[in-house]
C-alpha distance (Angstrom), angle and dihedral (degrees) to the residues before:
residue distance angle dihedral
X1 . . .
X2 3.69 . .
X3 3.99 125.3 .
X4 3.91 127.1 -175.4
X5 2.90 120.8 -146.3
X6 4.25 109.3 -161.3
X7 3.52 134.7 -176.2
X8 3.43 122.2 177.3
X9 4.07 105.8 -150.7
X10 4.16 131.6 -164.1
X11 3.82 94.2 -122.5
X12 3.82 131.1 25.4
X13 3.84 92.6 -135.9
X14 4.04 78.0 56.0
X15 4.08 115.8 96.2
X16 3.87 124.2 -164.0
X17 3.49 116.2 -124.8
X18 3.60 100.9 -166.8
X19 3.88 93.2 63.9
X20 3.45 101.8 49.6
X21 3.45 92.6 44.4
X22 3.90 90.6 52.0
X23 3.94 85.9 51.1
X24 3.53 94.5 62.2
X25 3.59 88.7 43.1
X26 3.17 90.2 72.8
X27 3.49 113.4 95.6
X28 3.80 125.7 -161.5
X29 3.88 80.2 -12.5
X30 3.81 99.8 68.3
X31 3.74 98.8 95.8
X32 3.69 82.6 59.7
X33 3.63 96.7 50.9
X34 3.77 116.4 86.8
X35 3.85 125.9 -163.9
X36 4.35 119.1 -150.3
X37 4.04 113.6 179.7
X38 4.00 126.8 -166.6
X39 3.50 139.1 153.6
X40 4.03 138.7 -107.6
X41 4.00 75.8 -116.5
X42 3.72 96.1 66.4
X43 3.95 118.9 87.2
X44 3.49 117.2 -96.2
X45 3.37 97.8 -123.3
X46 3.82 91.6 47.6
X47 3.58 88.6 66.3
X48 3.55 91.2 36.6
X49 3.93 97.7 63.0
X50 4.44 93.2 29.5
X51 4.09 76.1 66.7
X52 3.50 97.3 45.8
X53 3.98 93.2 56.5
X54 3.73 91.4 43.6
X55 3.77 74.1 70.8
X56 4.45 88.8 -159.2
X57 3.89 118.8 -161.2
X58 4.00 86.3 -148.6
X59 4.19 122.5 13.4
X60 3.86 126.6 -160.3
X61 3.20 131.8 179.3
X62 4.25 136.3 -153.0
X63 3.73 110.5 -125.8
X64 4.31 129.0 -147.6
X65 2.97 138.6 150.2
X66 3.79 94.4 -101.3
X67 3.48 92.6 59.1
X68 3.44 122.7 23.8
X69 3.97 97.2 105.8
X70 3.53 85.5 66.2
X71 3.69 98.7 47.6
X72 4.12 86.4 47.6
X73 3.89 96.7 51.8
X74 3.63 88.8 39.2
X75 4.10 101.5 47.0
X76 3.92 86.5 48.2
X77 4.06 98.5 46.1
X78 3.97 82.7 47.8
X79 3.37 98.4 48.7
X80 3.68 88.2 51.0
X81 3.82 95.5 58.8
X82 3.86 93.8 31.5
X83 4.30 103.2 33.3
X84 3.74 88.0 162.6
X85 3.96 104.6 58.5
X86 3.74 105.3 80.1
X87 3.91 114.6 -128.1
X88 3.83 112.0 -146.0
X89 4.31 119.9 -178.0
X90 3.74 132.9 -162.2
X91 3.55 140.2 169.7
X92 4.63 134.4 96.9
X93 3.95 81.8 -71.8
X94 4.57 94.7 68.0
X95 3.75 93.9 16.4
X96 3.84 94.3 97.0
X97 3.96 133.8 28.1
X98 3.98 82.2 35.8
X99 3.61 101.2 154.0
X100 3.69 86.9 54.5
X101 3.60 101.4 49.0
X102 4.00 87.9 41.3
X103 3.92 94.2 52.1
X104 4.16 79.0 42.3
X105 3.76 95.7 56.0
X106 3.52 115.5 32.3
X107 3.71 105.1 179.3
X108 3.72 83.4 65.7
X109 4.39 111.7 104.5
X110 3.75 100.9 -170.8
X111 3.50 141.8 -18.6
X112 4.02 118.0 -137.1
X113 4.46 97.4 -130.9
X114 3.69 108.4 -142.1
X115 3.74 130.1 -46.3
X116 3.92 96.4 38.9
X117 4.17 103.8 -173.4
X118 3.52 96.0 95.3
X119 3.44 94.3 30.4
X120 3.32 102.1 58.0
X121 4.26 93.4 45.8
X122 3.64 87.6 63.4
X123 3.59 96.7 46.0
X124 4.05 79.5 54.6
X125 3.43 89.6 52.7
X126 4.21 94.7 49.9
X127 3.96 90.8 48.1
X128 3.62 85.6 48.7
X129 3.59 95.6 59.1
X130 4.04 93.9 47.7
X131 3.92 96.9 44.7
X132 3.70 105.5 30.6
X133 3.81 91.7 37.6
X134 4.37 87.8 -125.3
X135 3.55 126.4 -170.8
X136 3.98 90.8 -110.2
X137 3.94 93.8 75.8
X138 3.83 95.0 138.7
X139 4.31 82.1 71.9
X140 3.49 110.7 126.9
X141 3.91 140.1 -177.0
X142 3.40 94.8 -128.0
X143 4.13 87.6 57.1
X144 3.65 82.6 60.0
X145 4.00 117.2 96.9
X146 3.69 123.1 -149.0
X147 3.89 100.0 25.4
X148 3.55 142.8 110.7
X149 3.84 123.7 -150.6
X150 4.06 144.3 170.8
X151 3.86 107.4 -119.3
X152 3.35 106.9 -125.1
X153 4.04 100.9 -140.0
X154 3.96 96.2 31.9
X155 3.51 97.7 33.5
X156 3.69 88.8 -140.6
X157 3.67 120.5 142.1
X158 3.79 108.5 -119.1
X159 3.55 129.6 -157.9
X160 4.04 125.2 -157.3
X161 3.71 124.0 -147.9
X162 4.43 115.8 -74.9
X163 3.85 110.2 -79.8
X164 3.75 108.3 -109.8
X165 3.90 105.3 -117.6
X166 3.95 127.6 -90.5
X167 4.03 124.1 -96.1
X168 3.77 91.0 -136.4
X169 3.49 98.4 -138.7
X170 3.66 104.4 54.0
X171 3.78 86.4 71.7
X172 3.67 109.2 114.5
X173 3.98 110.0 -117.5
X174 4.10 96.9 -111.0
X175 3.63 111.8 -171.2
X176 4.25 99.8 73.1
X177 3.93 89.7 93.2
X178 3.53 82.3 65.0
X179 4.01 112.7 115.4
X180 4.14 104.9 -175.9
X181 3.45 120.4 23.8
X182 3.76 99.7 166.9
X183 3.74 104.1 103.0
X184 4.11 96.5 39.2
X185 2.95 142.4 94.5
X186 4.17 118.7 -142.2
X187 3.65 116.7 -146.1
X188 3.75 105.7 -156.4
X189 3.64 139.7 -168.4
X190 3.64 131.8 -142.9
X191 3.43 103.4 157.2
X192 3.90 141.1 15.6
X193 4.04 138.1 -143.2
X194 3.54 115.8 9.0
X195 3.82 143.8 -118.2
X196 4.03 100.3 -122.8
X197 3.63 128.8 69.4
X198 3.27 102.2 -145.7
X199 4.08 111.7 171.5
X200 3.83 109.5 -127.6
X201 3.58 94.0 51.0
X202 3.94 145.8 83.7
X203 3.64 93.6 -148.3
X204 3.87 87.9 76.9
X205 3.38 87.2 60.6
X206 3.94 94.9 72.0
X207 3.58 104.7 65.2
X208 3.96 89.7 176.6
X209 3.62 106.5 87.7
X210 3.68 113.2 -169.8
X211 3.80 134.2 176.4
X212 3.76 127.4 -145.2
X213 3.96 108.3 -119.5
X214 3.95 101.8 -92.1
X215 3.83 94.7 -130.4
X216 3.51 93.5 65.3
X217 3.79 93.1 36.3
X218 4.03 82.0 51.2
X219 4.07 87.1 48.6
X220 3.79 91.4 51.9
X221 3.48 95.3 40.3
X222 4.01 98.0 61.0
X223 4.23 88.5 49.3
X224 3.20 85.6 62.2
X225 3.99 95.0 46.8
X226 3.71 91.1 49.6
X227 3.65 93.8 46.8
X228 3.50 82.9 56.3
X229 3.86 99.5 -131.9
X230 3.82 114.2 -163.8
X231 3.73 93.7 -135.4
X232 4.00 138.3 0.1
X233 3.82 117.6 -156.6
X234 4.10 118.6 -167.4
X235 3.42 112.3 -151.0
X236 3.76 91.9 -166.2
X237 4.35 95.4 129.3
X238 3.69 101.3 -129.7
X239 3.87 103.4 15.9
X240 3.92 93.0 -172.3
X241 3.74 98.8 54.7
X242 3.92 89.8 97.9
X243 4.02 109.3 61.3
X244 3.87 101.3 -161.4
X245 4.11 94.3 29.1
X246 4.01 88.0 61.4
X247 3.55 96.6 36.8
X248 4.18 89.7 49.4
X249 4.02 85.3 50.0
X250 3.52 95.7 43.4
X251 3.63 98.9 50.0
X252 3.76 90.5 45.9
X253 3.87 93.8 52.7
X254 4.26 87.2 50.8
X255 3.67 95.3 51.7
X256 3.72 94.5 44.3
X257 3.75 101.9 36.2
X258 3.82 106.7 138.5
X259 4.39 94.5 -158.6
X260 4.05 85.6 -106.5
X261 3.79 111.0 67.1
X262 3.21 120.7 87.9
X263 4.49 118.7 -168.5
X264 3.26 127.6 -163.0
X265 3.86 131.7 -159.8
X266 3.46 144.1 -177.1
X267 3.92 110.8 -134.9
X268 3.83 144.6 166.4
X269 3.55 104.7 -117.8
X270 3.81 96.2 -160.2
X271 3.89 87.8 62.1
X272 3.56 94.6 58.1
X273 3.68 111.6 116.1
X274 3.80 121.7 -150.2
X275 4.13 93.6 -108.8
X276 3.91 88.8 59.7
X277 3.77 87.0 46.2
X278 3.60 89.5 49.3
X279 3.79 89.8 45.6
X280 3.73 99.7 54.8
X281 3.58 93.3 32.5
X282 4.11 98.1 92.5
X283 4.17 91.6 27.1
X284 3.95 108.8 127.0
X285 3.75 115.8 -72.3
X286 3.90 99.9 -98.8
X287 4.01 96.4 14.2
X288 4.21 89.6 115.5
X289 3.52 127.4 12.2
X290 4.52 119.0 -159.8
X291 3.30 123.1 -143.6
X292 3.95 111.6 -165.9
X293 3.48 131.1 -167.2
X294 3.63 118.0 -136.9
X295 4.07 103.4 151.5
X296 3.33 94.4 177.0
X297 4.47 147.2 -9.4
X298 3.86 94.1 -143.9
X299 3.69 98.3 115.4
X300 4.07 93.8 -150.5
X301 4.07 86.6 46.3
X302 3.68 87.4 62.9
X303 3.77 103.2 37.0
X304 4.18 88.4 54.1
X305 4.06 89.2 46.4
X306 3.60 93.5 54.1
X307 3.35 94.0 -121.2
X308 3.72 123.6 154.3
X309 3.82 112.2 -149.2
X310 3.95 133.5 140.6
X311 4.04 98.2 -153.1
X312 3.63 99.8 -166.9
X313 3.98 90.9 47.3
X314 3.88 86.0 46.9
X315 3.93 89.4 52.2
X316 3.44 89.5 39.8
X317 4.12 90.4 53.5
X318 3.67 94.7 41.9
X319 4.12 97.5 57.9
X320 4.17 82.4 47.5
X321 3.98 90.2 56.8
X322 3.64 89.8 40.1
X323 4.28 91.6 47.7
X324 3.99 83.1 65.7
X325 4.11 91.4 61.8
X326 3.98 80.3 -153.8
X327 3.95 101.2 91.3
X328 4.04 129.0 81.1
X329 3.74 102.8 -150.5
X330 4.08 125.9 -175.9
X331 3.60 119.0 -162.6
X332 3.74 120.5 -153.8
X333 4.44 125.8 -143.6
X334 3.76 113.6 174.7
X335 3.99 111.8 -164.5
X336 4.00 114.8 -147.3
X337 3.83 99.5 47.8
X338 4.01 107.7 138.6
X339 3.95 120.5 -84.3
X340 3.94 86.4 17.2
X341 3.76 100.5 118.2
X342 3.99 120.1 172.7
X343 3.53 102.4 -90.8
X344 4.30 86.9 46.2
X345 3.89 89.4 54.8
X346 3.59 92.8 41.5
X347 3.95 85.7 61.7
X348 4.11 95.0 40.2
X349 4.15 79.3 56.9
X350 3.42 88.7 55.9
X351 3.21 107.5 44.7
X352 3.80 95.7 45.8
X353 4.70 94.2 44.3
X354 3.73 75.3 54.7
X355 3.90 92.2 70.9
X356 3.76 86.7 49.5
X357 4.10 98.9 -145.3
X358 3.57 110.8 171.5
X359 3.44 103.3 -105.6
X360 4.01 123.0 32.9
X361 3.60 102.3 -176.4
X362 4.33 112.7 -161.3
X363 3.75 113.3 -153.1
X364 3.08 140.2 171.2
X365 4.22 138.0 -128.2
X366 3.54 114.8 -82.9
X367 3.89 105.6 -164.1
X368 4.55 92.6 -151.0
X369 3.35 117.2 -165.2
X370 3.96 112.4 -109.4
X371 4.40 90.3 35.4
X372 3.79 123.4 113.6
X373 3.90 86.7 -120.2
X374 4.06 89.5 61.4
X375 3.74 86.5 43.6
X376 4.17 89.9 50.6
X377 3.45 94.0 41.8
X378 3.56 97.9 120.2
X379 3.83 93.4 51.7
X380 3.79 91.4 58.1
X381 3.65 101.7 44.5
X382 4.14 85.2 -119.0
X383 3.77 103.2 179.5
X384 3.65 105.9 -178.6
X385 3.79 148.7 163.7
X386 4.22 109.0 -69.5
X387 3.91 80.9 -150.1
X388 4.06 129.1 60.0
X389 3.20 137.4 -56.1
X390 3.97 71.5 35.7
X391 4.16 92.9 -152.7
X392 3.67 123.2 -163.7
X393 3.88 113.0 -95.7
X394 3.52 99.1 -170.8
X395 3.99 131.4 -35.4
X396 4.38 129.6 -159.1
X397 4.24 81.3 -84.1
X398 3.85 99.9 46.1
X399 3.44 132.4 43.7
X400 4.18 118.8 -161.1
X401 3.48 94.0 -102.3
X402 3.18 90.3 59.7
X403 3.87 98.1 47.4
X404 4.18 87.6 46.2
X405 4.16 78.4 60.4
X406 3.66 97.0 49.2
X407 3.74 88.4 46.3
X408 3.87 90.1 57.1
X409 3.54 77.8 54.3
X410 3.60 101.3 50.8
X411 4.06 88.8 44.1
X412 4.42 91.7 50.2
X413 3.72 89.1 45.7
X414 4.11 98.8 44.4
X415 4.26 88.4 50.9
X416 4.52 95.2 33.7
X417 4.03 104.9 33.9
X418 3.81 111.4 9.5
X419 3.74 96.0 45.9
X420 4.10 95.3 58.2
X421 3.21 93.6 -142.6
X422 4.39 94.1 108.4
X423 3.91 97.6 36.8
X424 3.60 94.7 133.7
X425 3.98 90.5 42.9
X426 3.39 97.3 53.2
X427 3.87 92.1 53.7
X428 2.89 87.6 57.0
X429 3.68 101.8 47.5
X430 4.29 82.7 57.0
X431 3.99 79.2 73.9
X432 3.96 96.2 58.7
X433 3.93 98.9 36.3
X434 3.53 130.7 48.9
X435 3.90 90.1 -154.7
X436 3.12 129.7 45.9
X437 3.84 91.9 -163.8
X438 3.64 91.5 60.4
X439 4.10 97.3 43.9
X440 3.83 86.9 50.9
X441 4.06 91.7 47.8
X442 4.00 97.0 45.5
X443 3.61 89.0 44.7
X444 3.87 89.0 47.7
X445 3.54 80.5 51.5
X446 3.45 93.9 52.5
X447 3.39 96.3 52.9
X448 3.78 97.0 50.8
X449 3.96 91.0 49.0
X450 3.91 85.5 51.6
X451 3.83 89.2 52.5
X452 4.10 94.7 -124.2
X453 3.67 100.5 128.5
X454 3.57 108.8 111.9
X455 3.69 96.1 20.4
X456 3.45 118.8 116.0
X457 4.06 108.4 -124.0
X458 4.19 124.9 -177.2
X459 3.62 119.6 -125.6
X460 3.60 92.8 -92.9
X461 4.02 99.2 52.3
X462 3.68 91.0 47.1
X463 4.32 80.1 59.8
X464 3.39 89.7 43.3
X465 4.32 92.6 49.1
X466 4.12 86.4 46.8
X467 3.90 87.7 56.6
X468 3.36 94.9 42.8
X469 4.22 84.3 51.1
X470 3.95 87.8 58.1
X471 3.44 100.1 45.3
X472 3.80 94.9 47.3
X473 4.06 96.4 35.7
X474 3.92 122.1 112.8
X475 3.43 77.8 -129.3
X476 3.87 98.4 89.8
X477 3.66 113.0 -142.5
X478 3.88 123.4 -165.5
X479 3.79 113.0 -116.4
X480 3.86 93.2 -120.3
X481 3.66 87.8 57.0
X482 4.35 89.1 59.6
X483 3.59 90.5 45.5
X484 3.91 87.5 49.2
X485 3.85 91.6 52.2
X486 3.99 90.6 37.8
X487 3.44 86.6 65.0
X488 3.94 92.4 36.1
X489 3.79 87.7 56.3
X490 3.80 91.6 54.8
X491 3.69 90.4 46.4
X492 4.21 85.9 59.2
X493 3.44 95.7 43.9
X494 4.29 90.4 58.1
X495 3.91 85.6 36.8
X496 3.76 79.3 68.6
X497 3.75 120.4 37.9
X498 3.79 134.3 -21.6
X499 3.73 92.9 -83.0
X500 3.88 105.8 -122.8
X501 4.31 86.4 -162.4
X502 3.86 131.8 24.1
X503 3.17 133.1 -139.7
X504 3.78 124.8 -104.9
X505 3.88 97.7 -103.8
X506 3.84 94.8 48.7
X507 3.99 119.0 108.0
X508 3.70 114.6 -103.3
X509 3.22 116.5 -86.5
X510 4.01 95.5 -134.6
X511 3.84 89.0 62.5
X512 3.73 88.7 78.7
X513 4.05 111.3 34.5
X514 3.61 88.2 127.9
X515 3.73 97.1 59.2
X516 3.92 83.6 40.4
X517 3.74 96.8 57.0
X518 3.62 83.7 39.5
X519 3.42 102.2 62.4
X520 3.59 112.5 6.3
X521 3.69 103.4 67.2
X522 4.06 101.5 138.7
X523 3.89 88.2 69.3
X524 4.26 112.4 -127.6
X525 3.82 93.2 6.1
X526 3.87 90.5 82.4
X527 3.83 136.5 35.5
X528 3.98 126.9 -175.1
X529 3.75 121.3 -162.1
X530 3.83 135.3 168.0
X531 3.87 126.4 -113.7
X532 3.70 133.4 -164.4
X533 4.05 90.2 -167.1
X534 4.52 117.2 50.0
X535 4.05 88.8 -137.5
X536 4.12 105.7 -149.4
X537 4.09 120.2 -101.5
X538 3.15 112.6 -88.6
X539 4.84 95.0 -104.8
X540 3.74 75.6 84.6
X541 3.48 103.8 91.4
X542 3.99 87.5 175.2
X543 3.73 136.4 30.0
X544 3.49 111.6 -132.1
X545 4.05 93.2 -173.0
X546 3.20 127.5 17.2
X547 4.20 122.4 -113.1
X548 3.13 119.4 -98.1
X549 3.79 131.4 -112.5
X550 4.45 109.5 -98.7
X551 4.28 112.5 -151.2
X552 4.01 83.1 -152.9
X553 4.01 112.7 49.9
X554 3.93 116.1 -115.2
X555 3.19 112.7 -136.1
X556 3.71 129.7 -136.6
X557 3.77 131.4 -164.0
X558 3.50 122.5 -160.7
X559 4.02 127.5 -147.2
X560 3.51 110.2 -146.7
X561 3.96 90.0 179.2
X562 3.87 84.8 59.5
X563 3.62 102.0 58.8
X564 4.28 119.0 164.8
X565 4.33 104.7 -107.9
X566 4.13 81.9 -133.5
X567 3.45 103.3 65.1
X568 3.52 111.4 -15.2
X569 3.63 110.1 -113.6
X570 3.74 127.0 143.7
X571 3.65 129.8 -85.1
X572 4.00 104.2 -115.6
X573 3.73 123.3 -162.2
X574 3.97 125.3 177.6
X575 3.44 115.8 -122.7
X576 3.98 132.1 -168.5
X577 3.90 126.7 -107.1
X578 3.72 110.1 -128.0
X579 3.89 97.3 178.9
């Protein structure tokens, strides 16, 4: 007997939990089970055919949002050119509305509902029995909790009784028949369900919250260390909501941090107490990294959601973890949530750019199947995509001409703010604009008047658009304030890389050999470059005045051997001319 187990993730440096997991799940059936992983970036038909000469008794698949298209047109061509091998999914993205993605996709046999570990061992243990001819040939489906399958003489779709729900630590640690974990990333899981109910999302769904027992998750934590794996991500949905279970992780991660691995968390910021602040406060710059989910600042929004969230404490958190210098945090807006019209989101932008993390990610509703928001479509005038990530069209609050404007906003603020590659620009753009909401639209605008959406554009013609923006904006900008962000720009592009060309209003470069043999004697690692304007270190998040214009050029050398763990830019120090 041989069954596949396939999951079809976003990025290749991306693994899938759920598979490996299910693998060592198992049982006496593991050496039978056989894992294949690929990406939404492979061909179709690559996939397609590496499937085909895995020649599998039984194939499943893991379903998301990301990537069930592929696993639909992939299951069906399969099942064309292999109609006997039964095809069974799992995964949030077939767990509810299964009759009506069954009926939908026929060549489908089952679908595993929900928690899948047991599940899938006694699926093992049925295959078993027809291909290996075992002793247990009275198993049957229908003895089988937690599934969903086509009856193969009525043709009926059959449903078993709800699978009780896991003891979180009898799962089997799965990722030690890993051989090379240096160019993945390990989503892990510490905990399951969660205590909020917050509207949009499945999590709410699982009322039983559970924790794995923090020995083990201790035990699995330092194999991971010593394997030295670039980056850990725990996929438990509010990591904070357990005091002494964060603060036991925490603590372990500090006093075993090997200067490599990097984990990441998704937390409530509003929850966190002042002894976890002072805990993480002195960890290595880049040891953990927070993402925090916000969603919105429109007090009614969040009451209807369900969401609980004190904003001011949240601000008030999120300038403490910031105070440290030593923390990457990601902040989280999703556009579409009820009684969140355009002008109301506009302001929850603002007020949440204002706090300056260093990532503000815009998103938009996705109406899942199985969430009280699907459930209340109706009520909120949710018009959505039929097909995944089934994004919000337009709602009672917001219209689609308004969500094609926040988009422009979501595109200008992905390429300008979330990329890092314009921090000191966009500090400076705080000076010209009151919002930021609005300077990202009209320059979205801009940009789609111009026609250079879906072009691709280097670094340095994405300065050159933004100037180009200023100079032909409404919005009349002094000419001292374009040469100030000319020279801005230039400062961002060295912040980055060692550029290899300039851009057109940069100083040539044989103007200042001198200083270059001077001071840049270890070749790329190093780049000098003069400056009219001192531009502020990078601990202030905001510049209250703007820098003043210098007669005599200051001149800045950048350390590209000294690069910041957070986001990678160079160390700069100012230097003196002595020509």
């Amino acid at each position: 007997m041989k069954i596949l187990l396939t999951a079809i993730n976003a990025k290749y440096i991306h693994s899938n939990l759920a598979v490996y997991s299910l693998r060592a799940c198992a049982g006496e059936y593991k050496e039978s089970v056989y894992l294949a992983e690929y990406t939404i970036n492979n061909q179709k038909d690559y996939i397609l055919e590496e499937l085909y000469k895995k020649k599998p008794d039984v194939l499943c698949f893991s379903c998301y949002i990301w990537n069930l298209s592929y696993v639909e047109e992939i299951a069906r061509e399969f099942k064309k050119i292999c109609p006997d091998v039964p095809v069974w999914v799992g995964g949030p993205e077939v767990s509810y509305e299964v009759r009506t993605f069954m009926d939908a996709h026929p060549y489908i046999d089952g679908v595993m509902i929900g928690e899948g570990e047991d599940t899938f061992r006694q699926l093992c243990a049925y295959y078993d029995s027809i291909y290996d001819q075992a002793d247990n040939k009275n198993c049957s489906l229908s003895d089988i909790n937690g599934i969903a399958y086509k009856d193969k003489e009525s043709k009926k779709i059959i449903f078993t009784e709800p699978r009780s729900i896991m003891d979180m630590s009898k799962i089997p640690f799965c990722y030690d028949t890993i051989d090379d974990f240096s160019n993945r990333i390990i989503y892990y899981e510490s905990s399951r369900g969660c205590p909020f109910s917050c509207s949009y999302c499945l999590s709410s769904v699982d009322k039983s919250l559970r924790f794995r027992d923090i020995e083990l998750v201790k035990k699995e934590l330092k194999f991971f260390i010593d394997q030295k794996v670039p980056q850990i991500k725990f996929v438990d949905r509010t990591f904070n909501c357990n005091h002494a279970h964060a603060m036991e992780i925490w603590k372990f991660v500090k006093e075993n941090d090997n200067g490599v691995t990097n984990f990441h968390f998704e937390i409530s910021a509003d929850l966190l107490n002042e002894e976890e602040l002072d805990l993480i406060s002195d960890m290595r710059p880049g040891l953990i990294q927070l993402e925090i989910g916000v969603q919105s600042t429109n007090e009614v929004t969040i009451k209807e959601i369900h969401r609980t969230m004190k904003l001011e404490r949240l601000k008030e958190v999120v300038r403490l973890i910031q105070a440290g210098g030593n923390i990457h945090e990601h902040l989280d807006l999703i556009a579409g949530l009820p009684y969140e019209g355009y002008d109301s989101f506009k302001k929850s932008f603002d007020d949440i750019y204002q706090l300056h993390p260093n990532q503000l990610q815009l998103g938009f509703l996705k109406v899942l199947k199985g969430s009280y928001m699907f459930n209340h479509a109706a009520e909120y005038g949710l018009i959505y995509h039929d097909k995944p990530p089934y994004e919000v069209l337009s709602t009672k609050w917001l219209n689609f001409d308004e969500v094609i404007l926040i988009k422009r906003v979501e595109e200008m603020l992905e390429v300008y703010y979330n990329s890092g590659q314009f921090e000191i620009t966009m500090k400076l753009i705080e000076k010209i604009y009151d919002s930021m909401f609005d300077f990202f639209q009209q320059f979205g605008d801009f940009y789609e008047a111009k026609g250079y959406f879906g072009m691709s554009h280097s670094r340095i013609r994405r300065c050159e658009i933004l100037l180009e923006f200023l100079r032909e904006s409404k919005k009349a900008v002094p000419d001292e304030m374009v040469e100030m962000i000319q020279e801005s720009l230039l400062f961002d592009l060295y912040y980055r890389e060692n550029c290899k060309s300039r851009p057109k209003w940069a100083v040539d470069q044989a103007a200042f050999q001198a200083m270059t043999r001077e001071y840049c004697r270890n070749g790329k690692m190093s780049h000098i470059e003069p400056f009219h304007y001192v531009f502020p270190e990078k601990q202030k998040h905001k510049i209250e005045q703007l820098p003043k214009r210098h007669d005599n050029p200051q001149w800045a050398l950048f350390h590209y051997d000294k690069r910041d763990p957070l986001d990678n830019q160079a160390y700069v120090e100012y230097v003196s001319c002595e020509e």
